[in-house]
C-alpha positions as CSV (number, residue, x, y, z in Angstrom):
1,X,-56.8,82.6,19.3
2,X,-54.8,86.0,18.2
3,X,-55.1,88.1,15.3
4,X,-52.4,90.0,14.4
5,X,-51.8,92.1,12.1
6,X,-48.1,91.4,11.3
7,X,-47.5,93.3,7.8
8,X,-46.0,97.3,7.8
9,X,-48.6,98.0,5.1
10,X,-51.8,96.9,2.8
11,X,-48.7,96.3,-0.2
12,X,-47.8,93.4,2.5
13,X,-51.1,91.7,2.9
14,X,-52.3,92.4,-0.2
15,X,-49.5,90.3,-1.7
16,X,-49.8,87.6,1.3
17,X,-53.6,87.4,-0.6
18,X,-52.3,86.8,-3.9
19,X,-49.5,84.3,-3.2
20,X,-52.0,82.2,-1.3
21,X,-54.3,82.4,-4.9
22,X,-51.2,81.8,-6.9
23,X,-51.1,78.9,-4.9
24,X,-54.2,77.2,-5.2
25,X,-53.5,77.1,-9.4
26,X,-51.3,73.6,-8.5
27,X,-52.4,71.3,-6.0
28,X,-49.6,68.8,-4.9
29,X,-50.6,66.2,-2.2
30,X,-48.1,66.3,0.7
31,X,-47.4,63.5,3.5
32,X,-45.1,63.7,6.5
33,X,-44.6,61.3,9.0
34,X,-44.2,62.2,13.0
35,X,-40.9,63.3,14.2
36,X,-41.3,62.9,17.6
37,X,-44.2,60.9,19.3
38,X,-44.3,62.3,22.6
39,X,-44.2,66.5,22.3
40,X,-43.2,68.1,25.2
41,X,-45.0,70.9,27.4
42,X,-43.8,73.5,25.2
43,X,-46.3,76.6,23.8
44,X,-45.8,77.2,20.0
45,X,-47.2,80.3,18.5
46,X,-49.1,79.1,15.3
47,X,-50.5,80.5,11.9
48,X,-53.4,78.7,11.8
49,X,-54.3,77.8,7.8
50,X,-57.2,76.3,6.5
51,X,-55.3,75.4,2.8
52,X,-52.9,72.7,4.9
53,X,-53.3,70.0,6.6
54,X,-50.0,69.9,8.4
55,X,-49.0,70.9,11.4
56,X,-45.4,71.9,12.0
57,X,-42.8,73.5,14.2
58,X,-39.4,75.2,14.6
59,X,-39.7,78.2,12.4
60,X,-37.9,80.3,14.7
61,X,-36.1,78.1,17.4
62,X,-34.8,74.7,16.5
63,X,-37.3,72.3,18.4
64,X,-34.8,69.7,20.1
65,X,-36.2,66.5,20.8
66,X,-35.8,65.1,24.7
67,X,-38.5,62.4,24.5
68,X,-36.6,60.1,21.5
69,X,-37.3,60.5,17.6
70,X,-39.6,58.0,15.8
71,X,-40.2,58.5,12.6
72,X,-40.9,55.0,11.3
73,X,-45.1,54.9,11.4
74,X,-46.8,57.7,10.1
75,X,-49.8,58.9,12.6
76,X,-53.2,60.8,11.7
77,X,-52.5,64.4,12.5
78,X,-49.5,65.2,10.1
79,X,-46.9,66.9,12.5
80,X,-43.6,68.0,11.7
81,X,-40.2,70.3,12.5
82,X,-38.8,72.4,10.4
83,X,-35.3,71.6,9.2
84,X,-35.6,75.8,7.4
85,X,-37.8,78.2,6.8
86,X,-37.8,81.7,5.8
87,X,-40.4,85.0,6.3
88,X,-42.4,83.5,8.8
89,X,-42.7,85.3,12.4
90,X,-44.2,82.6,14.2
91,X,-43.4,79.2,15.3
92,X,-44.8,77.4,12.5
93,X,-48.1,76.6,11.1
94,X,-51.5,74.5,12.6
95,X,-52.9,73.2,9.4
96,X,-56.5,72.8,9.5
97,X,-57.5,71.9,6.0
98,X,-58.4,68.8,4.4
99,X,-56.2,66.2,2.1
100,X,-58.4,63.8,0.2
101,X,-58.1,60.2,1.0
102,X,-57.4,57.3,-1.7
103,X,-61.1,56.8,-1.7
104,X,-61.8,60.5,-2.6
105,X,-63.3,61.6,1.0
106,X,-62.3,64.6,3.0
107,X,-60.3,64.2,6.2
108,X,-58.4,66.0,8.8
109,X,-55.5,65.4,10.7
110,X,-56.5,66.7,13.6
111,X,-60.5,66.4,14.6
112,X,-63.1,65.7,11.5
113,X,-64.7,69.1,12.6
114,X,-63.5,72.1,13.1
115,X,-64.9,75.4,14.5
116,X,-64.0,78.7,13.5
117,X,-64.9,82.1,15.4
118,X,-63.3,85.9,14.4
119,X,-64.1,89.0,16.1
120,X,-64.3,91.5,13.3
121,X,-61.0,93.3,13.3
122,X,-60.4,97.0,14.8
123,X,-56.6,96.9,15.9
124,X,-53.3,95.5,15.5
125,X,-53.7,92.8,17.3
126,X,-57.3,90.8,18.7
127,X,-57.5,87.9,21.6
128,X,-61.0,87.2,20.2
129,X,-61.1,84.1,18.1
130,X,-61.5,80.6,18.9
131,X,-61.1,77.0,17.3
132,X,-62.9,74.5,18.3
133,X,-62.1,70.6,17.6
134,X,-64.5,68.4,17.3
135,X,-67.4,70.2,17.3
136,X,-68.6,73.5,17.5
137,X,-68.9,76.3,20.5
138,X,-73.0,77.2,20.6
139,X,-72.1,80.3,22.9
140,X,-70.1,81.7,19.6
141,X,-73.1,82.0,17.0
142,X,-77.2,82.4,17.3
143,X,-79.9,80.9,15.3
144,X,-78.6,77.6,13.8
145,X,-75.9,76.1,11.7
146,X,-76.8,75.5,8.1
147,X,-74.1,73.2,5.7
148,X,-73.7,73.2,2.6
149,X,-71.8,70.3,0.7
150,X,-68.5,70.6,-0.1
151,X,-68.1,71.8,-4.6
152,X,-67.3,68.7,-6.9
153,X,-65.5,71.1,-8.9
154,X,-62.5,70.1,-9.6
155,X,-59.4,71.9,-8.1
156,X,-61.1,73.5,-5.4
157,X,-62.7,70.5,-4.0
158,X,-59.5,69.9,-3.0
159,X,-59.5,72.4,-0.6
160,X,-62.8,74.1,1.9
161,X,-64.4,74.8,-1.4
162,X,-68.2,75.5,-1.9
163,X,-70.4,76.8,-4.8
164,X,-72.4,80.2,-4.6
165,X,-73.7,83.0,-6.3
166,X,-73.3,86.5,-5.5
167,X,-75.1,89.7,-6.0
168,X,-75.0,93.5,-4.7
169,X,-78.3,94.2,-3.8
170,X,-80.3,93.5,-6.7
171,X,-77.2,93.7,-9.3
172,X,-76.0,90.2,-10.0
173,X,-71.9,89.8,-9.9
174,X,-71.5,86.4,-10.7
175,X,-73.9,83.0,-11.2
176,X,-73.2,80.0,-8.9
177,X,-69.2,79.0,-9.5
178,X,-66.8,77.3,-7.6
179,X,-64.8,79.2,-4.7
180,X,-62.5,78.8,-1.6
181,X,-62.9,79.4,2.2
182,X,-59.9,80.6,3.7
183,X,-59.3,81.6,7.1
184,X,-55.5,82.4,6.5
185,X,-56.7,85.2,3.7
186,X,-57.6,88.8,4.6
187,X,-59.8,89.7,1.9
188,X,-62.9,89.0,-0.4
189,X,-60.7,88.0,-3.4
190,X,-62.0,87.7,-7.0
191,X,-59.1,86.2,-9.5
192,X,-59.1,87.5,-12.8
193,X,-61.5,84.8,-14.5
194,X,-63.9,86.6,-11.8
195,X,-62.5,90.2,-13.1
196,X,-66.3,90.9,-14.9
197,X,-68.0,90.0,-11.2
198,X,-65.2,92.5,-9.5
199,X,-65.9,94.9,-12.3
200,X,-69.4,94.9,-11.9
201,X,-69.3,95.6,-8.0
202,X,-66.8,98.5,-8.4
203,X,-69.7,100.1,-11.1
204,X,-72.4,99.6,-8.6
205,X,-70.9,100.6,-5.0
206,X,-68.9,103.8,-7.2
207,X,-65.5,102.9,-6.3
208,X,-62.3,104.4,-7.5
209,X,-59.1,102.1,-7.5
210,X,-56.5,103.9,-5.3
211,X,-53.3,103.0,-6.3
212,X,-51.6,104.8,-3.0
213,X,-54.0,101.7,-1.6
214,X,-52.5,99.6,-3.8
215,X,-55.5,99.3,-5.9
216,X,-58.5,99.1,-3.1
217,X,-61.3,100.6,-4.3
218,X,-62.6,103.8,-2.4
219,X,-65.5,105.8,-1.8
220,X,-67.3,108.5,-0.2
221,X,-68.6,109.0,2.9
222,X,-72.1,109.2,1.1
223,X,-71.2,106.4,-1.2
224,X,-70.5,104.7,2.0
225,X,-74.0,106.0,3.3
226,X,-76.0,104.2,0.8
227,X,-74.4,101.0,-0.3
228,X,-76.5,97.9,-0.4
229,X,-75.9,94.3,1.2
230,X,-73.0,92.5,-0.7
231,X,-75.3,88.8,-0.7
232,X,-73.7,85.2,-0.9
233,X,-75.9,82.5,-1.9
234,X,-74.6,79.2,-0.6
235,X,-76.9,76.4,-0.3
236,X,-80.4,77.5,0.0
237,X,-79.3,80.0,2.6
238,X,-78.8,84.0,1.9
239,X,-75.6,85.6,3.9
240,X,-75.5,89.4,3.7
241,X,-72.4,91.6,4.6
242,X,-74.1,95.1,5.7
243,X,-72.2,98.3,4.5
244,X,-70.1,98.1,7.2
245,X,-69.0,94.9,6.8
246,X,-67.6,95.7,3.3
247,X,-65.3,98.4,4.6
248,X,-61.8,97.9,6.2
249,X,-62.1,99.0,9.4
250,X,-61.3,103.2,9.5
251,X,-59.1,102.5,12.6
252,X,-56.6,101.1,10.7
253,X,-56.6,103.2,8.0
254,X,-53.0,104.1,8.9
255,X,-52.0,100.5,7.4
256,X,-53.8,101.3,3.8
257,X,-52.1,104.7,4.1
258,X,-55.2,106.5,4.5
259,X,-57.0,109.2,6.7
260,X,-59.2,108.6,9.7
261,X,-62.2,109.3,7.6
262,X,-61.1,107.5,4.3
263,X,-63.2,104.5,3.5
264,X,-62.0,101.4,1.5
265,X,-63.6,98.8,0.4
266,X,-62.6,95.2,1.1
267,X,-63.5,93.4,-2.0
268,X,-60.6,92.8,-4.3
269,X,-59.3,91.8,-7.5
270,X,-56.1,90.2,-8.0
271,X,-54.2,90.9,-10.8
272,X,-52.2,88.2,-11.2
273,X,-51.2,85.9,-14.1
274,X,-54.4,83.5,-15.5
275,X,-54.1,80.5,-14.6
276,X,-55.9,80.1,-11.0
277,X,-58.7,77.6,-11.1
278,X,-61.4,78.7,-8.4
279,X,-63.8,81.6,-8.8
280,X,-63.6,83.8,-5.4
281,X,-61.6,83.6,-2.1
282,X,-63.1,84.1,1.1
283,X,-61.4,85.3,3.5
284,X,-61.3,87.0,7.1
285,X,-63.8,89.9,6.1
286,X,-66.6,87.2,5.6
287,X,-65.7,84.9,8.6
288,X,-65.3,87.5,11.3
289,X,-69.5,87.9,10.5
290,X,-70.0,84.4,10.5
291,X,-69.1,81.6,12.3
292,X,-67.8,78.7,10.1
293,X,-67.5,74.9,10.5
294,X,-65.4,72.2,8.6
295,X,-66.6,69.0,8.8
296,X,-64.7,67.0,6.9
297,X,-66.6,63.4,8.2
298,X,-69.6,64.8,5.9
299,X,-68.0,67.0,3.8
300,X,-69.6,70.0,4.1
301,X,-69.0,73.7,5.5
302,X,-71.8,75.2,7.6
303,X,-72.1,79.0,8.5
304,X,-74.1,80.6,11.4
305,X,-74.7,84.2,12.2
306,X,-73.0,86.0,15.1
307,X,-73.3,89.0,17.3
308,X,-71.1,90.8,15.0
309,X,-72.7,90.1,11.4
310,X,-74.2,93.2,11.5
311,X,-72.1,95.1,14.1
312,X,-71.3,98.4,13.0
313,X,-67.6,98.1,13.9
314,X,-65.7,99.5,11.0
């Protein structure tokens, strides 16, 4: 699996974050049925996204049938072709996020687990990730996998949602609430209901909001030199980003409009309209330190450590 970084500038991802949280304020179940049973040979490049569970084609070429159309019975994995699309650079998407069946259980259309692997990000583009179906790849992560159910609350149960509480070394930033885990999301994103807990980490690490940045919060090098573990409390298990993992990563500070030297931090507020019903988003800065599973047969997520949790990479 690639990472690229596709966007001229942080403006570009930065709003990519807050459209997908503007998105999660309205959750409208989608179905599809399968345009064509028997897919050819062909290799699509696919945004993989953890908030859909549909898997579709033709975003850039129109995908041509040679095999016959059947769209009469609908299948398990939700496949489809795009008839239009606009602003995507890819060949469609590979949705690997779960739809709730009539009996209120999670399910995938592709394999009821799914595992998740990111090598921290230090350039445009990264051949290091990995999704595994069906299970999960032991040579990825060390020590063990540990689950945590899937939230009841409502709204974000209806996506990879979990409970947690966080905390900046000793400083609490917000009790246990109701969040997302999205692998299609670049940041750690606090909406504005969270704005106290964002607030309360920009106090304690001594972060200014540059608005050249637009609006990431920098400090020092010796600000950088002393910050403490930013801790996620998910289950009865503790995961820690070091300092380094709470930076963008300097060799890329050309994309944030910064110097060589700058350092940014990678927690975020959006400010965007109220409205948006789940507490934090988690995005690619906490799964490229740990390596994530969906399991949507027991509804749970489960993280593991990595060579690169506390790799000093950024």
């Amino acid at each position: 699996m690639t990472r690229r970084l596709t966007f001229s500038n942080v403006t570009d991802i930065l709003r990519h974050d807050e459209a997908r949280v503007a998105a999660f304020r309205e959750y409208r179940p989608a179905s599809i049925l399968l345009t064509n049973r028997n897919m050819d040979q062909s290799t699509y490049h696919l945004i993989v996204d953890s908030t859909s569970s549909i898997t579709w084609i033709g975003a850039r070429d129109m995908y041509v049938s040679s095999t016959g159309i059947d769209i009469k019975e609908p299948v398990a994995m939700l496949i489809g072709v795009a008839s239009a699309s606009r602003g995507i650079a890819f060949d469609g998407v590979l949705g690997i996020g779960p739809r709730v069946s009539s009996r209120g259980k999670l399910q995938t259309h592709f394999w009821p687990i799914v595992g998740i692997f990111f090598q921290p990000l230090v350039a445009d583009i990264v051949n290091h990730g990995e999704l595994t179906f069906g299970g999960d790849d032991r040579t990825k992560y060390t020590g063990s996998i540990r689950y945590t159910d899937i939230t009841t609350a409502p709204h974000s149960s209806l996506y990879w949602g979990i409970n947690q509480r966080i905390t900046y070394g000793n400083t609490e930033l917000m009790p246990p609430f109701a969040g997302i885990v999205d692998c299609s999301a670049t940041f750690f994103t606090l909406p504005p209901r969270s704005i106290d807990a964002y607030e309360r980490y920009r106090a304690a690490t001594g972060g200014t909001v540059n608005n050249m940045a637009h609006g990431l919060l920098q400090i020092s090098i010796d600000q950088y030199n002393v910050l403490d573990s930013l801790n996620f409390y998910i289950g009865e298990e503790t995961y820690s980003l070091t300092r380094n993992a709470q930076i963008w990563p300097r060799s890329l500070n050309h994309i944030v409009f910064g110097n060589h030297n700058d350092v940014f931090l990678v927690v975020k507020s959006l400010l965007t309209p109220s409205g948006t019903r789940c507490n934090f988003v988690m995005g690619q800065v906490f799964l490229q330190r740990f390596y994530t599973v969906f399991d949507a047969d027991k509804s749970r997520i489960g993280f593991a450590q990595t060579s690169y949790t506390d790799a000093m990479t950024n």
